[in-house]
C-alpha positions as CSV (number, residue, x, y, z in Angstrom):
1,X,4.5,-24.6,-4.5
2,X,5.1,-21.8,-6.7
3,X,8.7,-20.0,-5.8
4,X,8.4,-16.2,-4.8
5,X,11.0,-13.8,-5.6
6,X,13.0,-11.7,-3.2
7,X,14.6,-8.5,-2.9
8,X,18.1,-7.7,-2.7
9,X,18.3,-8.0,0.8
10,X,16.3,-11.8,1.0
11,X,13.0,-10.6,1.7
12,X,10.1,-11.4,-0.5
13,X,9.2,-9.5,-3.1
14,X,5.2,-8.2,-2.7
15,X,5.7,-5.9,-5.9
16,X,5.3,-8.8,-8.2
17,X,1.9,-9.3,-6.1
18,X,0.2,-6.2,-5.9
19,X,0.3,-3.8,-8.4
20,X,0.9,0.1,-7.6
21,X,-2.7,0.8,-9.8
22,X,-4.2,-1.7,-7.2
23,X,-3.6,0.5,-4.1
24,X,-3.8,3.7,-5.8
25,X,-7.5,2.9,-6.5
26,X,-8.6,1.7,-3.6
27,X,-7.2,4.8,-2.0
28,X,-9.4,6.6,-4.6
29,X,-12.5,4.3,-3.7
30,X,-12.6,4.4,0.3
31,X,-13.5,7.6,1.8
32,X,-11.5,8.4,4.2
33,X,-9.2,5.1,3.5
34,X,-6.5,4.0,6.7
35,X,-3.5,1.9,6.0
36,X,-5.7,-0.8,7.4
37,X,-8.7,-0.4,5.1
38,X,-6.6,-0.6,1.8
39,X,-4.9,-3.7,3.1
40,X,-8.0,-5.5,3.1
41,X,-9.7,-3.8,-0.3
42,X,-6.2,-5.2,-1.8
43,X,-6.0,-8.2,0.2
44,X,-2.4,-8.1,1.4
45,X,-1.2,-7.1,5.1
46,X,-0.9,-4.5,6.7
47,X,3.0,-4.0,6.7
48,X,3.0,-4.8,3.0
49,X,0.2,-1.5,2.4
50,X,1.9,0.4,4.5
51,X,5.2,0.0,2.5
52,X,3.9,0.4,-0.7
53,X,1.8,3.4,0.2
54,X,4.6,5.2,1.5
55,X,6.3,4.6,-1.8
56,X,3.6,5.5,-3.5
57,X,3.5,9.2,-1.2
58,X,7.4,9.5,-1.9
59,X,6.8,9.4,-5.9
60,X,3.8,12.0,-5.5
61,X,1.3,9.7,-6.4
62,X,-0.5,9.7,-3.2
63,X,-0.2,11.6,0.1
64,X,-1.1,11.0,4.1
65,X,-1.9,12.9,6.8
66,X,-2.6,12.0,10.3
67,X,-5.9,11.4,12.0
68,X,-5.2,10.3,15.4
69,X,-2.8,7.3,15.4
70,X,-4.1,6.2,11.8
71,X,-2.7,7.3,8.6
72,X,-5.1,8.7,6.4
73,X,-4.5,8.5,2.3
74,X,-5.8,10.7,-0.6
75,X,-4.5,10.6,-3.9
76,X,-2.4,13.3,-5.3
């Protein structure tokens, strides 16, 4: 069994996983891509998308507006 890191607070790690290139193209890919479809273009949960792409949005490298209850993402 291969030993994940964690963050400072004990959770797992997911940057070492999924790099931030990964989501920002599959943002550039989908048309019209939800939280939901990038999660399964990268292949890692929903909560884990959702988390980076927010990151992503808050260092300008992508943005999201809402459509309905879905986040919709485009990059910057």
């Amino acid at each position: 069994m291969t030993k994940r890191s964690r963050d400072s607070k004990g959770r797992f790690d997911s940057s070492a996983a999924y790099s931030d290139q990964e989501f920002i193209d599959a943002v550039g890919e989908l048309d019209l891509p939800t939280t939901v479809d990038v999660a399964n273009v990268v292949g890692c949960g929903h909560s884990t998308a959702h988390g980076r792409l927010k990151s992503l949005e808050d260092s300008g490298d992508l943005e999201s507006r809402s459509v309905g209850s879905a986040l919709v993402w485009s990059v910057t």
